[in-house]
N, C-alpha and C positions, 0 to 999 in steps of 0.2 A: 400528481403534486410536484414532485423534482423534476418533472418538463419545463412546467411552470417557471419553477423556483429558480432553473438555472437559465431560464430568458430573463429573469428578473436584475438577474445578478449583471448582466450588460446592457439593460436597460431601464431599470427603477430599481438598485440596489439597495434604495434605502429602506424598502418593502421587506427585504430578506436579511440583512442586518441588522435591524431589530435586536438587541439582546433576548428577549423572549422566543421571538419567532425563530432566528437563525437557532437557538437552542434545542430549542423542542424540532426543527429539523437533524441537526447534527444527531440527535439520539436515537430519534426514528433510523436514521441513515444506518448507524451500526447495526441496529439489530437485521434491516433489510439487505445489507451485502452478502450476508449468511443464504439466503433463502438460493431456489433452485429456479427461479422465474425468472426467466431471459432478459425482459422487458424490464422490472425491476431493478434489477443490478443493473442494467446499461444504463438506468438512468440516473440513480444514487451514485451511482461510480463516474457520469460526467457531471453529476450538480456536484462533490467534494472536489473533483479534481482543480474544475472552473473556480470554486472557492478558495482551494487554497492556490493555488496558481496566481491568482488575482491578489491575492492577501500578499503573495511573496514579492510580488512587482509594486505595489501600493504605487502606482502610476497616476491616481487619482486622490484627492485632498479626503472625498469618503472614505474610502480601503482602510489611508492611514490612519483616519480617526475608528474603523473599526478593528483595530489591531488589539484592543483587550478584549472587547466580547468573540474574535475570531481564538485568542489564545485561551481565553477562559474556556470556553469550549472545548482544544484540545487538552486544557488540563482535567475537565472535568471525563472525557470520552475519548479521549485520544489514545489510550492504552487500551480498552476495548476495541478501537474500533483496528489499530494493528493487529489483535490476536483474532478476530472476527474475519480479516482479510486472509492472515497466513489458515485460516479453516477452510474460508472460499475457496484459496488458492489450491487448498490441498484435495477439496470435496465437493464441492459444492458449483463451483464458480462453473458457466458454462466454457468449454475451452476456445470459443474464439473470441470472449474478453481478458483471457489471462493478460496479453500482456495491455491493455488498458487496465486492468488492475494494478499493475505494476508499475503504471504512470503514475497511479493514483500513491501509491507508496513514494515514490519519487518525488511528489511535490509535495505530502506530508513532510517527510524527510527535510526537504528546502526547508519550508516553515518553521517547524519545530525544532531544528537542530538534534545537538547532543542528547534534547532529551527524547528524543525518537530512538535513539541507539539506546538510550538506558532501559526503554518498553521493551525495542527487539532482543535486546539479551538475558530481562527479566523473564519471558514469555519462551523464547526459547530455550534454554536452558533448564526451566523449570522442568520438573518429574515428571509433571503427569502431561505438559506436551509433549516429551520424548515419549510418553508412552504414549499417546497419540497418534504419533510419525509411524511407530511402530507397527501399530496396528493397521493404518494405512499402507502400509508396505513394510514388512518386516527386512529387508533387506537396505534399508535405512539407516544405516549407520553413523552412531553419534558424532564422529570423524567426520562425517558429512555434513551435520550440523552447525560441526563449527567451521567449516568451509566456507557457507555459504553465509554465515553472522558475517565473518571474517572479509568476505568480499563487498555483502551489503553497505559494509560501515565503514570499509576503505578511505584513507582520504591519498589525495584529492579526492573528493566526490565524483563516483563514475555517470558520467555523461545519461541522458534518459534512456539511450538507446540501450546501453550495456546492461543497465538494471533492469528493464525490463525484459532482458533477455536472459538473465541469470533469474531471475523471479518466475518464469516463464517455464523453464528446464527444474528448480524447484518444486515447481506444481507436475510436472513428468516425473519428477523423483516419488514423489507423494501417492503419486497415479499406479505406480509401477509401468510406466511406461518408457522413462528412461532409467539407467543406473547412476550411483552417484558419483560415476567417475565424472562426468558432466559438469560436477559443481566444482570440480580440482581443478577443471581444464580452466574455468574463469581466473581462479587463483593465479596460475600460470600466466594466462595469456595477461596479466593485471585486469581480471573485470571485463575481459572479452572471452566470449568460444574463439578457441583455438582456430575452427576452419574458418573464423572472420579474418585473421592475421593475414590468410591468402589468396584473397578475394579483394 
């Protein structure tokens, strides 16, 4: 279905902007970035990305006219489908879409603005995802948490490369596969790893 839906989206986008149709896609989408199925996530994760990407450039007379059924959407699902991403990220996601997942945060973000940061710090912050984090690697510390809020929502806006490489090292924190110094070195470097500086 979202092979489809995102050839549509650059070549009969009127087919998928639909107020109903593009809907009942975005919904399905959230609940499917969760799942463990390779092929699925790669392809919800580039039918949203293409979506909102395309929404943020409104390069075409359509885009811009569908700029309230694209935002109604995020208001309606867009808080979902951030806490549904940061689970992926954490569990779920296969690890060599992490950071295409991370794009896909990136162009949300574009999109949506401020109110993507008001999602990310509702959802983080809250109790029962620190207890989450926790559980996923107890050596997670909340200090870590807010490193990485902290760097996410930086302005200026770090570059896609940088987010999706601190989004990336995230999902390693989660994994227990990296520690959370990781996410202080982005802080530091402003929104880059540190061994990018000298390179």
């Amino acid at each position: 279905v979202y092979d489809v839906a995102s050839k549509c989206l650059i070549f009969r986008p009127d087919l998928v902007l639909e107020p109903g149709v593009l809907g009942s896609l975005f919904q399905m989408a959230v609940s499917t970035i969760v799942l463990k199925e390779r092929g699925s996530v790669m392809a919800v994760n580039a039918f949203l990305s293409q979506l909102m990407q395309l929404s943020f450039a409104k390069r075409q007379p359509i885009w811009a006219a569908a700029q309230p059924a694209v935002m109604d959407c995020l208001n309606a699902h867009g808080k979902s489908l951030v806490g549904n991403v940061l689970l992926a990220l954490a569990e779920t996601c296969p690890a060599h879409l992490l950071r295409s997942l991370g794009s896909c945060l990136h162009h949300l973000r574009n999109l949506s603005g401020s109110i993507f940061d008001g999602w990310l710090i509702e959802i983080m912050k809250s109790a029962d995802f620190r207890a989450y984090l926790a559980k996923c690697n107890p050596a997670f510390k909340a200090e870590d948490v807010d490193y990485f809020i902290h760097v996410v929502l930086r302005q200026p806006p770090l570059e896609r490369s940088a987010f999706e490489a601190i989004v990336a090292d995230y999902a390693g924190v989660c994994r227990g596969e990296l520690n959370g110094d990781c996410l202080h070195a982005h802080k530091k470097a402003g929104g880059r790893p540190m061994r990018q500086l000298f390179m």
